[in-house]
TIGU-615560 format. One line per 2 residues: number of its first residue (from 1); their letters; for each residue y, z, x of N, C-alpha, C. Coordinates in steps of 0.2 Angstrom, whole numbers, plus 5000, padded with zeros to 4 digits. Each point is the difference from the previous one (the first is absolute). Example, Ala and Ser with C-alpha at 12.3 -4.5 7.8 and 13.67 -1.06 7.14 Angstrom:
<nodes>
1 = AS = 4972:5039:5066:5006:5000:4996:5006:5000:5004 | 5005:4996:4998:5006:5001:5004:5005:5003:4996
</nodes>
This chain:
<nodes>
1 = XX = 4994:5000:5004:5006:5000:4996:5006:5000:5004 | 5004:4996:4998:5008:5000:5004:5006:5004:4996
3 = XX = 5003:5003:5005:5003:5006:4997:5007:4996:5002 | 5006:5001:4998:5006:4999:5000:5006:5005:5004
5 = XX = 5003:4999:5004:5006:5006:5001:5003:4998:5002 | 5006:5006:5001:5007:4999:5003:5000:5005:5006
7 = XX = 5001:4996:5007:5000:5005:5006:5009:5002:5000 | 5001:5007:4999:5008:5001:4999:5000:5007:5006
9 = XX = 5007:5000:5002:5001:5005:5004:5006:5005:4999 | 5001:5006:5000:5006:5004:5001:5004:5004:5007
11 = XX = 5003:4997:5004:4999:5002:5008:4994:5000:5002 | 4996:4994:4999:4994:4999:5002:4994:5006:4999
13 = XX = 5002:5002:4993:4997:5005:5000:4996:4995:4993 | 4993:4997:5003:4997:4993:4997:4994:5002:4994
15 = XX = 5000:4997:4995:4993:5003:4994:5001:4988:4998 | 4992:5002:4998:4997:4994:4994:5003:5000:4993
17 = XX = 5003:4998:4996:5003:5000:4993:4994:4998:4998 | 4998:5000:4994:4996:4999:4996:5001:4999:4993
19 = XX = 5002:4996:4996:5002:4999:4992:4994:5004:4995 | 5003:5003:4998:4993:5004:4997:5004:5002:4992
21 = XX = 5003:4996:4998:5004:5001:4994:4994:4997:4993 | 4999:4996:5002:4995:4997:4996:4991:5004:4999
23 = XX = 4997:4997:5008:4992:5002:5001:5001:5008:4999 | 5006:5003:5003:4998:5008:5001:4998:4999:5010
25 = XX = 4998:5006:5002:5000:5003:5005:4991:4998:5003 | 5000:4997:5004:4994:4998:5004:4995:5006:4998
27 = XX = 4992:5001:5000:4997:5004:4997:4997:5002:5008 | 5000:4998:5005:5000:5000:5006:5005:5001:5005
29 = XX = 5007:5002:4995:5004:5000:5006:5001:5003:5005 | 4997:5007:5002:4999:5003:5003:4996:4996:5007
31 = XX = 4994:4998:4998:4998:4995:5003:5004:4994:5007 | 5002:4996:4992:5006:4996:5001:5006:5001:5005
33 = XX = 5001:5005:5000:5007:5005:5004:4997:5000:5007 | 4994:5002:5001:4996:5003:5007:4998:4993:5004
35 = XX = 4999:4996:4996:4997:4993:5003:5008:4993:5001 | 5003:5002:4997:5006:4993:4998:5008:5004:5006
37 = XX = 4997:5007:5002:5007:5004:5001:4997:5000:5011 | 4996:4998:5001:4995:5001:5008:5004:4993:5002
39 = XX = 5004:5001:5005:5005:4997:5005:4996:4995:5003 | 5001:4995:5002:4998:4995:5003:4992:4998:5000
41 = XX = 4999:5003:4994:4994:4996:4998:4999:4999:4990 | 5006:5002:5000:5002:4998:4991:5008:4999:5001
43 = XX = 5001:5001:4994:5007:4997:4997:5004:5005:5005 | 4998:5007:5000:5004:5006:5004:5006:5001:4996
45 = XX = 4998:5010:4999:5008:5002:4997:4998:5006:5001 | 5006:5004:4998:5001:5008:4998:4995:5001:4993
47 = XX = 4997:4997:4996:4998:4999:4993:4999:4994:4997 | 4999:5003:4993:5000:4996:4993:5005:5001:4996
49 = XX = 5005:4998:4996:5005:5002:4995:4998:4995:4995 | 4999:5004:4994:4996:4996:4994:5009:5000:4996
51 = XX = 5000:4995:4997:5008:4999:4997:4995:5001:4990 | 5002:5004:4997:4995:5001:4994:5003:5000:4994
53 = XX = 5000:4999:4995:5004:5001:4993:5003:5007:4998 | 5005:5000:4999:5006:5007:4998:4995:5004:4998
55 = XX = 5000:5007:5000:4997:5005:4996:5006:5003:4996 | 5007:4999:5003:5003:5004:4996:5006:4995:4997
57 = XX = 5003:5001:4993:5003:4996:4995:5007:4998:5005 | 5000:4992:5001:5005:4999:5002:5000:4999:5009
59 = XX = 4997:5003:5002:5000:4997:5007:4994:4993:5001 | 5001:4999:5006:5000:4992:5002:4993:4999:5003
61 = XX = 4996:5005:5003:4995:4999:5003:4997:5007:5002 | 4996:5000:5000:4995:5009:5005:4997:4996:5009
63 = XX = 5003:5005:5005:4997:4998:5003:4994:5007:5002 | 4995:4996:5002:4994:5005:5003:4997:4996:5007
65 = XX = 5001:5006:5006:5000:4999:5007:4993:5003:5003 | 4997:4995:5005:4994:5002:5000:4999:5000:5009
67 = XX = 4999:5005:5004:5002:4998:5007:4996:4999:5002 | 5000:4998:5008:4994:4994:5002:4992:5006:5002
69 = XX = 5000:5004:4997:4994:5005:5001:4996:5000:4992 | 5003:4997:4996:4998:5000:4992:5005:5005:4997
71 = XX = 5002:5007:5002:5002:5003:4996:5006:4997:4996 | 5002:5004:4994:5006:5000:4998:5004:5004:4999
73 = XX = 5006:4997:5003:5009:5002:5001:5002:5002:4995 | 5006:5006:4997:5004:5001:4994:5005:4994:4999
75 = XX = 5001:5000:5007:5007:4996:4999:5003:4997:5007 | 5003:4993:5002:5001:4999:5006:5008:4997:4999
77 = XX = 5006:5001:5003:5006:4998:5001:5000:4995:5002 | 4997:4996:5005:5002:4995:5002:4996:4995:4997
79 = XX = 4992:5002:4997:4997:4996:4995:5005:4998:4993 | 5001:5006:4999:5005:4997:4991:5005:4997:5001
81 = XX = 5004:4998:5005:5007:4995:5000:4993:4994:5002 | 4995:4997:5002:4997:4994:5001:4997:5000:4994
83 = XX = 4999:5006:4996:4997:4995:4993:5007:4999:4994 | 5005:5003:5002:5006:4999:4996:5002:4994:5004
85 = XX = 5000:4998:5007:5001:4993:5000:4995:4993:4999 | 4994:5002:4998:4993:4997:4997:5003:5000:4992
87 = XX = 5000:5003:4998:5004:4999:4994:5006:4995:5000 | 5004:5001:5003:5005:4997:5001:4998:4992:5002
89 = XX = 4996:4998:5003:4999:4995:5002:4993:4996:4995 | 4997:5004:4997:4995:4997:4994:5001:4999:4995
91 = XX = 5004:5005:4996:5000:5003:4995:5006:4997:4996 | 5002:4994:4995:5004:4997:4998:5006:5005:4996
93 = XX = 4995:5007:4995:5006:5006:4999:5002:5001:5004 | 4998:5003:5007:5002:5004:5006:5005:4997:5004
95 = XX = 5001:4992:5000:5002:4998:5006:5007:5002:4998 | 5004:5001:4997:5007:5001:4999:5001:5006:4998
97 = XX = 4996:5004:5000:5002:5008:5000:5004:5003:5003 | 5006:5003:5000:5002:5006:5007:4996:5007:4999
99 = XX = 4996:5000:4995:4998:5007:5000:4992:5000:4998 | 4994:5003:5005:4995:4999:4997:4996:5008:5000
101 = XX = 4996:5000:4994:4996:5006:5001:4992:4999:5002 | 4999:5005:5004:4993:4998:5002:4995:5006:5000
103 = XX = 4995:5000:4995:4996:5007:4998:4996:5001:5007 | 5000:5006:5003:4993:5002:5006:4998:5006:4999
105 = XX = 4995:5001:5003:4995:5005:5000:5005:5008:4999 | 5007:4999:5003:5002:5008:5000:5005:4999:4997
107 = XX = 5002:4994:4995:5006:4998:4993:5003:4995:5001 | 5003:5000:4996:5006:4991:5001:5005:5000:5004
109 = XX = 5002:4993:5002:5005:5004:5007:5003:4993:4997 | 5006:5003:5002:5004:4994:4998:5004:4996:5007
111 = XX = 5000:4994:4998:5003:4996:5007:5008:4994:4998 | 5004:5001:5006:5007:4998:4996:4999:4992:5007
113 = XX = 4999:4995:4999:5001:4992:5003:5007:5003:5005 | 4999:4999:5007:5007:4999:5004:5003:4992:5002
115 = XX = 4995:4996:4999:5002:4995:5003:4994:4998:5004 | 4999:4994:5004:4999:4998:5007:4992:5005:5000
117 = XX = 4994:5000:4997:4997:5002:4998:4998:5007:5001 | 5007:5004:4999:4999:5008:5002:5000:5001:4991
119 = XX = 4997:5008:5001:5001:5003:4992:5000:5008:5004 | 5003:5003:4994:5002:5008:5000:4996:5002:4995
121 = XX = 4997:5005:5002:4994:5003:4997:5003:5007:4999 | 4999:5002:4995:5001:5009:4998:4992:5003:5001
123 = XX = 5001:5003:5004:4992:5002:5001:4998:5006:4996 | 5005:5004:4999:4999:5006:4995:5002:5007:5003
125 = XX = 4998:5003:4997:5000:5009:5005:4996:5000:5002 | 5000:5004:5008:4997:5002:5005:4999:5009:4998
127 = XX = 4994:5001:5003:4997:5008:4998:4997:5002:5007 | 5004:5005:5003:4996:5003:5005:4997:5006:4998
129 = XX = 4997:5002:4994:4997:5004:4997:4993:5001:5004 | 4993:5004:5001:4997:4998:5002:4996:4998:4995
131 = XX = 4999:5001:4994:4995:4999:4994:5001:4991:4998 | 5007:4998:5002:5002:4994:4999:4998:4995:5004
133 = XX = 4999:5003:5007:4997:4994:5006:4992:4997:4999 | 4995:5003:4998:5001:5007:5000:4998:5005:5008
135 = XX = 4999:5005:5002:5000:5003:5004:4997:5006:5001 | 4995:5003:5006:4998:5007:4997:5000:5002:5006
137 = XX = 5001:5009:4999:4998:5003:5006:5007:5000:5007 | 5007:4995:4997:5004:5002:5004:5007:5004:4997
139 = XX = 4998:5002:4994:5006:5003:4995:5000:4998:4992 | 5001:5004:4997:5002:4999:4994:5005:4996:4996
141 = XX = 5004:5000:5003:5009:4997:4999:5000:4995:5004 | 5007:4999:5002:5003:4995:5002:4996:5000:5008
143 = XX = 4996:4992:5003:5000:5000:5006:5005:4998:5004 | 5003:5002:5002:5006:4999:5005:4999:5003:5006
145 = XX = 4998:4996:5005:5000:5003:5006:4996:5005:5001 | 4994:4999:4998:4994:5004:5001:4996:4998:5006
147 = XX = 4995:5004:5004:4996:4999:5004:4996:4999:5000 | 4996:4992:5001:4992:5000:5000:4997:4994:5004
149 = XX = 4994:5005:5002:4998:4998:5004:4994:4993:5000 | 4999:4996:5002:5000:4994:5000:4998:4996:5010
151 = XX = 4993:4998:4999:5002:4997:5008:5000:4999:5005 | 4998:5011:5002:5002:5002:5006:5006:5002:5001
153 = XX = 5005:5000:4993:5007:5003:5003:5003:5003:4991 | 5004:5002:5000:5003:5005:4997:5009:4995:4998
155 = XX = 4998:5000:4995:5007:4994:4997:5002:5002:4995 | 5010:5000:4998:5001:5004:4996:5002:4991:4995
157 = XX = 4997:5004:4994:5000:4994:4995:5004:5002:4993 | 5003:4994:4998:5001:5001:4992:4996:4995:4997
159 = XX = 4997:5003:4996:4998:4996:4993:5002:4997:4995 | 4999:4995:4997:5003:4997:4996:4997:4994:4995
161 = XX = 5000:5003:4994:4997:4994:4996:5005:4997:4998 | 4999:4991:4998:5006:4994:5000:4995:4998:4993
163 = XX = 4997:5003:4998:4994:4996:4996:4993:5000:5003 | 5000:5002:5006:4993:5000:5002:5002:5005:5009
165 = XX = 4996:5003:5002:5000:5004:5004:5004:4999:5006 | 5004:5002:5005:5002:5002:5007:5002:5005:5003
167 = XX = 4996:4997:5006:5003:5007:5006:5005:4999:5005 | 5006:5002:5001:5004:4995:5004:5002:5006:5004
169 = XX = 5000:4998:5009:5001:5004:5004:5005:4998:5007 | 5002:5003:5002:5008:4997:5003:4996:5000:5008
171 = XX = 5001:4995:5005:4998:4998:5005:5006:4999:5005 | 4998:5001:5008:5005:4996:5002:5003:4995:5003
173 = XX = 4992:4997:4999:5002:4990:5001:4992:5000:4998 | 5001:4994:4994:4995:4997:4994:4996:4996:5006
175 = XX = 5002:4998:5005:4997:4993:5002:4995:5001:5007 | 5000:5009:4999:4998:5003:5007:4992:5004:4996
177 = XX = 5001:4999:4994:4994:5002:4996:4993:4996:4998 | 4994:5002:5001:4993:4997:4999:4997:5002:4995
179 = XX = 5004:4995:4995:5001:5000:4993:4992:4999:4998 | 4995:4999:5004:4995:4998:4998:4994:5005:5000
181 = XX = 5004:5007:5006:4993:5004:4999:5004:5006:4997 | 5007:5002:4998:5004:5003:4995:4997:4998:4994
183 = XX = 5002:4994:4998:5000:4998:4994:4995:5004:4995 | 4994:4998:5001:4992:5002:4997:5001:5008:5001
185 = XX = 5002:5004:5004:4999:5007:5000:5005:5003:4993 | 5010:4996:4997:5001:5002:4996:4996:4997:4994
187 = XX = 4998:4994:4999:5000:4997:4996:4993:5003:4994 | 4995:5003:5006:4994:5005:4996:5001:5007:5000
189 = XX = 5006:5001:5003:5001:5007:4999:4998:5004:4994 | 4997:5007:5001:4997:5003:4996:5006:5004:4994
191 = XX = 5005:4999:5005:5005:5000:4995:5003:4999:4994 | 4998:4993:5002:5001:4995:4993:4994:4996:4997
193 = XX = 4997:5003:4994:4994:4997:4997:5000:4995:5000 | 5006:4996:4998:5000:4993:4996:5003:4995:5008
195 = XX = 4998:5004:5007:5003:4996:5003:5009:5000:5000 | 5001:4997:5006:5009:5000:5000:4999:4992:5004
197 = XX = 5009:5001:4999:5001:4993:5006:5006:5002:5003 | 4999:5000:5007:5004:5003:5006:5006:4996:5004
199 = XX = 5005:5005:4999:5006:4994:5003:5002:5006:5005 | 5001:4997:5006:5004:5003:5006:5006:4997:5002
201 = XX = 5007:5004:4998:5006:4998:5002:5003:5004:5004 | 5003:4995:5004:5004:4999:5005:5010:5000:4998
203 = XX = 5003:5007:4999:5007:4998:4998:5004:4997:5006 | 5001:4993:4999:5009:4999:5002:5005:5003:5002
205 = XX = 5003:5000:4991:5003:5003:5000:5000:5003:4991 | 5004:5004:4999:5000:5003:4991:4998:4992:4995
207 = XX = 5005:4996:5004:4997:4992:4995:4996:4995:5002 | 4997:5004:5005:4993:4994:5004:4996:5003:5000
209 = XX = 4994:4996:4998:4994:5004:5003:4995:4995:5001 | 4994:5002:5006:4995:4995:5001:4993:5004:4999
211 = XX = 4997:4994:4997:4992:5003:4996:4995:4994:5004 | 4995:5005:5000:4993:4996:5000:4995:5005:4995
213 = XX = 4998:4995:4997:4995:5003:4994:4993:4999:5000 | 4996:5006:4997:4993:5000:5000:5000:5000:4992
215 = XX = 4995:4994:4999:4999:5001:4992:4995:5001:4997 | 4999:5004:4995:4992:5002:4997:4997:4994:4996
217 = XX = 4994:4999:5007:4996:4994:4998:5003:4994:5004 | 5004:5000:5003:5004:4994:5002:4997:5000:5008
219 = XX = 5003:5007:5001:5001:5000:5008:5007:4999:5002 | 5005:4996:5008:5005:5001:5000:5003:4993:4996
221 = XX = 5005:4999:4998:5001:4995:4996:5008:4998:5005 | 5002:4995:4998:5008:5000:5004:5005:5001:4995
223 = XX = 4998:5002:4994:5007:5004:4995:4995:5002:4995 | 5004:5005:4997:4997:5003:4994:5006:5004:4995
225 = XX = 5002:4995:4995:5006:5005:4995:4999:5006:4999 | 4994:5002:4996:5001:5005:4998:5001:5006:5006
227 = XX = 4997:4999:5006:5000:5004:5006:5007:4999:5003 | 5004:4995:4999:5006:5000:5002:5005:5005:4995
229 = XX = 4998:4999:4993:5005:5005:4998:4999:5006:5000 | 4992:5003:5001:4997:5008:5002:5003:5001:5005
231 = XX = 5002:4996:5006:5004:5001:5006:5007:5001:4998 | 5003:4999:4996:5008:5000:4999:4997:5007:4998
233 = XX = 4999:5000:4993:4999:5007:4999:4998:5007:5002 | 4995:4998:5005:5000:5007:5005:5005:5000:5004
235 = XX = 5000:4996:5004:5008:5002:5004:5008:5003:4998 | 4999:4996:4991:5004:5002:4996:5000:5009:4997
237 = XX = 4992:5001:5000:4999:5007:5000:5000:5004:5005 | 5001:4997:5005:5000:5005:5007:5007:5000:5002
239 = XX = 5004:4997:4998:5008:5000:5003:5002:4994:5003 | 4995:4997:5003:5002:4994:5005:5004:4994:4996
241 = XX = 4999:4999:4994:5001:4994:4998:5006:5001:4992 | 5005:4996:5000:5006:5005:4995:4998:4997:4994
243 = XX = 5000:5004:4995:4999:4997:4992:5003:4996:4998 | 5000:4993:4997:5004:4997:4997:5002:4993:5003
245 = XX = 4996:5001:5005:5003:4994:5006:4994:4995:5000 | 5003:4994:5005:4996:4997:5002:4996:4999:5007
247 = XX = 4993:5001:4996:4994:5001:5010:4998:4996:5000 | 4999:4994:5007:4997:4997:5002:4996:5003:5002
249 = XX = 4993:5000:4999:4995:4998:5003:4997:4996:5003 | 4999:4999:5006:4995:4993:5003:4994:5002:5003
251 = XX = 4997:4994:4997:4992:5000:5000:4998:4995:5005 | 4991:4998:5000:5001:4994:5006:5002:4995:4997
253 = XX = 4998:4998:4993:5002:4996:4997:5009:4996:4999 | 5003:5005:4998:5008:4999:5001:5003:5008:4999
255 = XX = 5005:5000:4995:5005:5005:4998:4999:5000:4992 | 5000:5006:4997:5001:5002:4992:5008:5004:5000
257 = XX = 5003:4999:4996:5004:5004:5000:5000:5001:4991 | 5002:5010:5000:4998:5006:4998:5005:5003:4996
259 = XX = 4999:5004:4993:5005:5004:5001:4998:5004:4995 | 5000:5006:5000:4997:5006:4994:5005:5004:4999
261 = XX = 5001:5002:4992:5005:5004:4998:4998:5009:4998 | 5005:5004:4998:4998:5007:5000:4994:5000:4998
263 = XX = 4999:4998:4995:4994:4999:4994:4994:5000:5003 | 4999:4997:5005:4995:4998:5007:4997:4994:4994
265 = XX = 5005:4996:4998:4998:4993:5000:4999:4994:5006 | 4997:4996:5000:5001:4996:5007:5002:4992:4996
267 = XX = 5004:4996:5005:4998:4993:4999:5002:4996:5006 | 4995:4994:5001:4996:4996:5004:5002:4992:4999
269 = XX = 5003:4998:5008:5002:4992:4998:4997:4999:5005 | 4995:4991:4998:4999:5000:5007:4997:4990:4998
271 = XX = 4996:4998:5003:5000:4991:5000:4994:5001:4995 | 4998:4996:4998:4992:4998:4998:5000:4990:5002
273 = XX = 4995:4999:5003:4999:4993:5002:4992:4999:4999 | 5000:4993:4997:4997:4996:4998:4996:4998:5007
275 = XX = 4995:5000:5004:4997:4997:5006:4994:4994:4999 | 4999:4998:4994:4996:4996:4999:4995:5001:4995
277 = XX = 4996:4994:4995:4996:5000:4996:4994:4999:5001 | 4994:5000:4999:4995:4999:5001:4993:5002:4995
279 = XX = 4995:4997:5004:4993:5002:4995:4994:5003:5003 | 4999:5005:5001:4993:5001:5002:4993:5002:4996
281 = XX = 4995:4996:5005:4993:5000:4997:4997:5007:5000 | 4999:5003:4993:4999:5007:5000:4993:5000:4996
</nodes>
């Protein structure tokens, strides 16, 4: 059988489209994810992003993200601006929209078109609660700046749910770390049942910040929204970074630029790009 996609990227932070509005969601996606997502020997991505019919009255589409290990993701940031610009480019309602809604596994999130195929994404509240992340065994309340150990060494972390789990911990140069034998020690931590995804930042300055990310199920990816704005966030909660303002973030893929209010609201602009269509024999 020949299967249909769109290879799309967000700072090169790359997933498979998949139109699933019609058939529904592959019954072997999981599958599908683990064999189509293997680098240089399939199509290669970060996942699967099933583009699916609205669950909720009024918005435009549900996405559900499936990462290159089979499991499934709540919600991706730089996924949902590539399927609001898959809409845009498919979708004869969509393609004149400035404003689209799009159902995911942790609500609708709404996206405002900037132009030049950027969109602004409202990602929602952030909760460093730990029941929210969720989290055990390092507090009851808010994780700010807590110590846990991970690794061989002892790192103070903020937690933070954007819609699905983060650990994000302050470094002091990203590019000096071996993201590869950390990564796996946060990402099964016994801390977190459901798994986390890890971002270690490097501040600039209050308005810059540099990340590399470990994602659950992914591994190291070159961007990841929702870890970019866990990253504004905890900074934000530890004093480094000032409310109200605008944080760059840069990843290896490019720069997200940020901005979260009292409310510990966040919103997200960033590219989404079309890289090619294709079929493969599944």
């Amino acid at each position: 059988m020949e299967l249909r996609f769109t290879k799309m990227q967000g700072c090169a932070n790359d997933y498979i489209y998949l139109d699933c509005r019609a058939a529904g969601v592959p019954q072997d996606i999981a599958g599908l994810a683990q064999r189509l997502s293997a680098r240089r020997v399939s199509v290669g991505a970060d996942g699967i992003v099933c583009i699916c019919r609205a669950q909720t009255p009024g918005a435009d589409a549900m996405m559900r993200i499936f990462n290159a290990d089979g499991s499934e993701a709540k919600m991706c940031g730089n996924g949902i601006r590539c399927v609001a610009q898959w809409l845009r480019e498919h979708d004869e309602v969509c393609a004149d929209k400035p404003v689209l809604r799009i159902d995911t596994r942790s609500g609708e999130k709404t996206l405002e078109y900037c132009g030049g195929g950027h969109w602004r994404v409202a990602m929602g509240r952030y909760s460093t609660q730990a029941a929210a992340v969720p989290a055990v065994g390092l507090g009851e309340s808010a994780l700010v700046g807590v110590p846990l150990t991970a690794g061989k060494g002892t790192w103070r972390v903020t937690c933070v749910s954007v819609g699905n789990p983060h650990c994000v911990t302050r470094v002091e140069e990203v590019q000096a770390l071996k993201l590869e034998q950390l990564g796996p020690a946060f990402e099964t931590h016994a801390c977190f049942p459901e798994g986390v995804n890890t971002e270690f930042i490097q501040v600039v300055d209050p308005l810059h910040l540099k990340m590399r990310v470990w994602e659950r199920g992914s591994g190291e990816t070159w961007a990841c929204g929702t870890g970019a704005c866990a990253a504004v966030a905890a900074m934000t909660e530890e004093g480094l970074c000032p409310c109200g303002a605008d944080v760059e973030v840069a990843v290896r893929g490019g720069v997200l630029p940020l901005r979260g209010d009292a409310e510990r609201n966040v919103w997200m602009t960033g590219p989404a790009v079309t890289v090619y269509e294709g079929t493969a024999t599944v």
